[in-house]
N, CA, C and O of each residue as an XYZ file, in Angstrom:
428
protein
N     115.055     -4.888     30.171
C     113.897     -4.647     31.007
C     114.375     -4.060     32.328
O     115.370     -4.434     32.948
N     113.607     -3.178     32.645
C     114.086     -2.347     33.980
C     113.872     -3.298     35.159
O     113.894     -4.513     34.961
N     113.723     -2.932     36.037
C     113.914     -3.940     37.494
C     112.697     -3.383     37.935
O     112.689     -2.158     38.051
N     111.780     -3.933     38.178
C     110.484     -3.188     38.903
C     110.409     -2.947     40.966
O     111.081     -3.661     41.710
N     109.542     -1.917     41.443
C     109.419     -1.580     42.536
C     109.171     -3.368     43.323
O     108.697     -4.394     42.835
N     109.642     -3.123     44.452
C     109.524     -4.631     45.788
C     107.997     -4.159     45.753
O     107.565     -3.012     45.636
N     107.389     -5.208     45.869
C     105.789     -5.231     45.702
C     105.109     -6.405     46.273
O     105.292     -7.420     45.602
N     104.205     -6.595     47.565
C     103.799     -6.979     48.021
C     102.598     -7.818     47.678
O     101.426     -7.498     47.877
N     103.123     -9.146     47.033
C     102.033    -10.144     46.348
C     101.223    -10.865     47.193
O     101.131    -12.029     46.804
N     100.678    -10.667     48.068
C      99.269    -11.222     48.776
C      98.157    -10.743     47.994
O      97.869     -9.663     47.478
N      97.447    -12.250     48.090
C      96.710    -11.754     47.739
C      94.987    -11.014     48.725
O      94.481    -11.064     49.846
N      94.711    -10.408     47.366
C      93.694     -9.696     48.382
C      92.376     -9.952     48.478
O      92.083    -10.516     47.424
N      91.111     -9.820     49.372
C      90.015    -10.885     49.472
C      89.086    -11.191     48.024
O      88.264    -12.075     47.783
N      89.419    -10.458     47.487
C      88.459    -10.181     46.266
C      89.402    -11.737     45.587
O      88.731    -12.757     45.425
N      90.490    -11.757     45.341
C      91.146    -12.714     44.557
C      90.993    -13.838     44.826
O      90.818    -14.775     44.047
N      91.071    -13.854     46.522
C      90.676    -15.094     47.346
C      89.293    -15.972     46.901
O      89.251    -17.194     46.759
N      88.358    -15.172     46.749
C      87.082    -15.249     46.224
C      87.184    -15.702     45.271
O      86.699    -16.833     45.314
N      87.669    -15.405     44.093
C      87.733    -15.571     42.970
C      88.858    -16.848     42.425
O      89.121    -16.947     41.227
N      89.558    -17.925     43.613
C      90.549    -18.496     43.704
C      89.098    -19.765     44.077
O      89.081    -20.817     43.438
N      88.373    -19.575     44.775
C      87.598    -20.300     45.743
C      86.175    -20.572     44.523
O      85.547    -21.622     44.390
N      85.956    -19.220     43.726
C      85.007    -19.739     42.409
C      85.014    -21.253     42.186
O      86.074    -21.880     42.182
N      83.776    -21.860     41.992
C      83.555    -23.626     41.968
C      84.559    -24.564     42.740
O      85.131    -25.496     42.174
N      84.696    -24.325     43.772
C      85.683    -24.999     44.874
C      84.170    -25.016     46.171
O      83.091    -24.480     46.422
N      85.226    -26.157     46.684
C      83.756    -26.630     48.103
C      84.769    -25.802     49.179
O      85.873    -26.191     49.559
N      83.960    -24.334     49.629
C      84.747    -23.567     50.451
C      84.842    -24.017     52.203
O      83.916    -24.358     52.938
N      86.385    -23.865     52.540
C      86.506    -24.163     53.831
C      87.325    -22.788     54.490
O      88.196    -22.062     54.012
N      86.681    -22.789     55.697
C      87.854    -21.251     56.153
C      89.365    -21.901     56.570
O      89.968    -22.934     56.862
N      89.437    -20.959     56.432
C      91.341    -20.783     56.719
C      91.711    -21.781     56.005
O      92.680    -22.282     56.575
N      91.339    -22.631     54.582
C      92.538    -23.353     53.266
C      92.723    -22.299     52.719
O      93.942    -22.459     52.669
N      92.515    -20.895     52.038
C      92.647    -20.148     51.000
C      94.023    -19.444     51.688
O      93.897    -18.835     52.750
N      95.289    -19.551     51.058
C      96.455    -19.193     50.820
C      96.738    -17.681     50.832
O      96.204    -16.955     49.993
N      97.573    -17.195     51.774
C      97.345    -15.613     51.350
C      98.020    -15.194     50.453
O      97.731    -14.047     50.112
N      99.307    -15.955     49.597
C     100.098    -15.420     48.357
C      99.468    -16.671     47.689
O      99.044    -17.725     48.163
N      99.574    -16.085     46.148
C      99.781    -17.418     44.868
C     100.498    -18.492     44.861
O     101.709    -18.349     45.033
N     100.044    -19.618     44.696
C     100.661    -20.781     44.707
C     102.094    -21.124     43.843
O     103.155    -21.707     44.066
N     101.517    -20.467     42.831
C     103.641    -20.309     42.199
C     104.696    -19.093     42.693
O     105.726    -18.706     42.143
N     104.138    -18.693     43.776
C     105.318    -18.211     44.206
C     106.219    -18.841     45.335
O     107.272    -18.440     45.832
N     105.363    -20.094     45.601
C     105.918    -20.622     46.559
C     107.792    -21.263     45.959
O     107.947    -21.481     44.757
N     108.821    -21.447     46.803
C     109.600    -22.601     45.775
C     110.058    -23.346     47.208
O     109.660    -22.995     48.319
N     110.744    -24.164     47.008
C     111.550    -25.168     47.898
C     112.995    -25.272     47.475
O     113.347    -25.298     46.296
N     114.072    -25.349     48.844
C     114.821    -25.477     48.848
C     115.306    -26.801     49.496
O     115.198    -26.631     50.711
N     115.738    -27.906     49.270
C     116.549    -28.805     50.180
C     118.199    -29.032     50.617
O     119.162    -28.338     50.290
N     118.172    -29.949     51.260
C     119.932    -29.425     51.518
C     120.750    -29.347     50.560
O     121.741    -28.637     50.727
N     120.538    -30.169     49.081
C     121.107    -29.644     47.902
C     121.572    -28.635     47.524
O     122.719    -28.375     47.158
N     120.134    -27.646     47.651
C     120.154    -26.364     47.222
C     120.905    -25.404     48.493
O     121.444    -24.328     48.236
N     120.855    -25.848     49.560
C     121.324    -24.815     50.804
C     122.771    -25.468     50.888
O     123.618    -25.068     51.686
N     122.965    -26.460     50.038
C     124.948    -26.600     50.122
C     125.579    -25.452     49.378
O     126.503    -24.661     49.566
N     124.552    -25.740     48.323
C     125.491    -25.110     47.160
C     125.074    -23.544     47.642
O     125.746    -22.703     47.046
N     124.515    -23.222     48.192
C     124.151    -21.707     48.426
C     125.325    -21.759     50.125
O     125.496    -20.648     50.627
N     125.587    -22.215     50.402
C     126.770    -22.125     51.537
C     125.777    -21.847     52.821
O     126.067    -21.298     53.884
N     124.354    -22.463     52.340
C     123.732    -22.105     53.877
C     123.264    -23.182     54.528
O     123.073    -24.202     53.866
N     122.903    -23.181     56.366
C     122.423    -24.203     56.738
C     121.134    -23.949     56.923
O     120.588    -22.851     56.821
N     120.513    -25.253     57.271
C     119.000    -24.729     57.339
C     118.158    -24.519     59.095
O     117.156    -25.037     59.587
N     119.198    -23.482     59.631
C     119.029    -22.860     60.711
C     118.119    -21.820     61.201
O     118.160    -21.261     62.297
N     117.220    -21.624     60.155
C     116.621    -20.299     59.730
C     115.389    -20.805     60.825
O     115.385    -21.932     61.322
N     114.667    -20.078     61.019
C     112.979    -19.705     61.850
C     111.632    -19.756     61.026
O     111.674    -19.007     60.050
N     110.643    -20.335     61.147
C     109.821    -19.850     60.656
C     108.986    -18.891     61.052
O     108.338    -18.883     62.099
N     109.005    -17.836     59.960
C     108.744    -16.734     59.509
C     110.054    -16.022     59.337
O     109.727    -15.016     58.708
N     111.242    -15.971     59.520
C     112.607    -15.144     59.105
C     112.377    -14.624     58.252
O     111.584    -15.365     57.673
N     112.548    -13.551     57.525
C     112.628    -13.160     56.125
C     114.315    -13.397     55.534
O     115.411    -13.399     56.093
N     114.003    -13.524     54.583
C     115.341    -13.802     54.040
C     115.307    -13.544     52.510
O     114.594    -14.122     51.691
N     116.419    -12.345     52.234
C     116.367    -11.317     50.901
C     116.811    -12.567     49.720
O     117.857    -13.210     49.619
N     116.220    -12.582     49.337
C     116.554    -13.637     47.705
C     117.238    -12.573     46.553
O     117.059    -11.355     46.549
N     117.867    -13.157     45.813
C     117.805    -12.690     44.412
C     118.046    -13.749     43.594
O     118.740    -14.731     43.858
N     117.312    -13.465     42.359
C     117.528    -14.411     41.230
C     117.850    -13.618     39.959
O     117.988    -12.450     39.595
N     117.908    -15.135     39.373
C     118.180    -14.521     37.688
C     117.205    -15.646     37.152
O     117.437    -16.731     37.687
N     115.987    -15.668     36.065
C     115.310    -16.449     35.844
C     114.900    -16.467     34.006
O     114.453    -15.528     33.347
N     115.246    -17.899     33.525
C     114.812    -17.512     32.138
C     113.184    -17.308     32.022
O     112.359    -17.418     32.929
N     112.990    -17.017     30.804
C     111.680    -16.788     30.646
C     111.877    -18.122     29.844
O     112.893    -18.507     29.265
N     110.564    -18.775     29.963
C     110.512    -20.275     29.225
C     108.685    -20.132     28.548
O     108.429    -21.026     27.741
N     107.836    -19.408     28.745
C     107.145    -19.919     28.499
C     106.260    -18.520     28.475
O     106.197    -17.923     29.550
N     105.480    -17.872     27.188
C     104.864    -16.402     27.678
C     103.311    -17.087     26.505
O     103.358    -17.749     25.468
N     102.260    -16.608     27.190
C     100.972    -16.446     26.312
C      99.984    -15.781     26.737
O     100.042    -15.301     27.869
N      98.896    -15.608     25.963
C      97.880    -14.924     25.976
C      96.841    -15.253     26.063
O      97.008    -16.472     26.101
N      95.755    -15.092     26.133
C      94.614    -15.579     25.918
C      92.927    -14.907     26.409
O      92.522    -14.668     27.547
N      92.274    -14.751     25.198
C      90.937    -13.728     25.508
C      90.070    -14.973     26.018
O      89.979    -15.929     25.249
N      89.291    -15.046     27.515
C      88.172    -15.807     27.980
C      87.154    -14.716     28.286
O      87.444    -13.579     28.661
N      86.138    -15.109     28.119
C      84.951    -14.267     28.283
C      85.437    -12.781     27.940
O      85.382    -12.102     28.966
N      85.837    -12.142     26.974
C      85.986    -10.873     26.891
C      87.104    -10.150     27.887
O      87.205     -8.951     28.148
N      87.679    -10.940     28.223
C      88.760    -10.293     29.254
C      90.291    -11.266     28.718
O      90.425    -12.422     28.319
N      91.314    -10.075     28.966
C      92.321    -10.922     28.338
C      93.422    -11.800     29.564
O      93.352    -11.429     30.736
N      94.267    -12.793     29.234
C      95.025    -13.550     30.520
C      96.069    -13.421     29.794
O      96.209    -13.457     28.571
N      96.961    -13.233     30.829
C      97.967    -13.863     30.445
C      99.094    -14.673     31.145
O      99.065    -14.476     32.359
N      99.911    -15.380     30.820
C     101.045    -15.998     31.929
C     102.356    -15.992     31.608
O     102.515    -16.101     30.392
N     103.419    -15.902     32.265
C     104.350    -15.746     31.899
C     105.485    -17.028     33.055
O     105.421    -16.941     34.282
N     106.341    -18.014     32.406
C     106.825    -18.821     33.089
C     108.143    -18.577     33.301
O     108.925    -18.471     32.356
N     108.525    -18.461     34.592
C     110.000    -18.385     34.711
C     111.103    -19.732     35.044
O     110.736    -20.463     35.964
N     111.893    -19.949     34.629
C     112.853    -21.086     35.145
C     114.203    -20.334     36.086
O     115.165    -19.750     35.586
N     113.926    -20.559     37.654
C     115.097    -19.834     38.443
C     115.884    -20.359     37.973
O     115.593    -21.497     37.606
N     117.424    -19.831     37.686
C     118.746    -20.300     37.211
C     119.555    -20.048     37.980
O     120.305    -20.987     38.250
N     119.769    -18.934     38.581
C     120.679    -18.387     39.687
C     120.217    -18.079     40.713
O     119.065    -17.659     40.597
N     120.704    -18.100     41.974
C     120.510    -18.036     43.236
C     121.108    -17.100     44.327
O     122.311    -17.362     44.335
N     120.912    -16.368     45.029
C     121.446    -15.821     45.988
C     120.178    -15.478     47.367
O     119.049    -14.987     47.332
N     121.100    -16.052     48.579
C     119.863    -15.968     49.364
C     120.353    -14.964     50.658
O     121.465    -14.617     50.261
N     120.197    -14.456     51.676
C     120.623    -13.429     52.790
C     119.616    -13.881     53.805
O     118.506    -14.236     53.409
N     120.034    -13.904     55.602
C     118.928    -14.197     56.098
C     118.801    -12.839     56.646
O     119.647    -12.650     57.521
N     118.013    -11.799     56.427
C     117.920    -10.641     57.295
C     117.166    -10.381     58.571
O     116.597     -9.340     58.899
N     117.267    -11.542     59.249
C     116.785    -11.625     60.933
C     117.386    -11.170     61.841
O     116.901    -11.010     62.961
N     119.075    -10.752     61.362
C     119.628    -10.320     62.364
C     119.727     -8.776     61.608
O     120.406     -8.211     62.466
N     119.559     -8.051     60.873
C     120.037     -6.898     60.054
C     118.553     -5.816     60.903
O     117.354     -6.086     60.961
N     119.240     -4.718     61.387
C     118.654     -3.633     62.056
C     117.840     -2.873     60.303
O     118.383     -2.473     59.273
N     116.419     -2.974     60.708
C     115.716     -2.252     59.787
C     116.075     -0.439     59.994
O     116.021      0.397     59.092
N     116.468     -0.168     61.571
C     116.687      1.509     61.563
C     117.921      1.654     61.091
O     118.986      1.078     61.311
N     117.474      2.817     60.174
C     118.629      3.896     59.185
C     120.017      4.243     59.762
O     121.043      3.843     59.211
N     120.034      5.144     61.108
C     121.050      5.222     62.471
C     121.743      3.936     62.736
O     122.870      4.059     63.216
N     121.325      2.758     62.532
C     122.450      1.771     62.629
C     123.218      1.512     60.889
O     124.022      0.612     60.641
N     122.974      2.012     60.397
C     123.636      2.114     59.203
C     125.346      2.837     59.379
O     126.058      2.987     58.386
């Protein structure tokens, strides 16, 4: 499988809406990314990754993984088809890029 384009998973108001379908709506609970993209790390995970947990909130920080696939299905509801696909992270690599110059010229 090829590696797909960096793609910006927020979601967008229409989804929000549609997240909030038969829910008792309150402003500002609705999440701006999907709830499984969230993950957690504790100092476990930031030993073995050789990092401390010095970071900022909001830092960005470049991930990569390697993830099995554990779990794929389908399913037609009301005439429209779903589907899901489950990953299990296995490998880890994390970067904090807070200090890394986004301009090209410092390259």
């Amino acid at each position: 499988m090829a590696w797909s384009a960096m793609k910006d998973m927020e979601l967008s108001d229409e989804d929000k809406l549609d997240l909030m379908a038969g829910a008792i709506p309150c402003a500002g609970d609705q999440p701006d990314y999907p709830y499984g993209l969230r993950i957690s790390l504790t100092e476990r995970e930031l030993e073995k990754l050789g990092l401390k947990p010095d970071c900022d909130i909001g830092d960005i920080i470049d991930l990569r993984a390697f993830a099995e696939v554990t779990s794929v299905s389908t399913e037609r509801r009301d005439g429209k088809d779903t589907a899901r696909v489950e990953l299990q992270i296995q490998r880890l690599a994390l970067e904090n890029e807070a200090g890394e110059s986004t301009d090209p010229d410092d390259a």
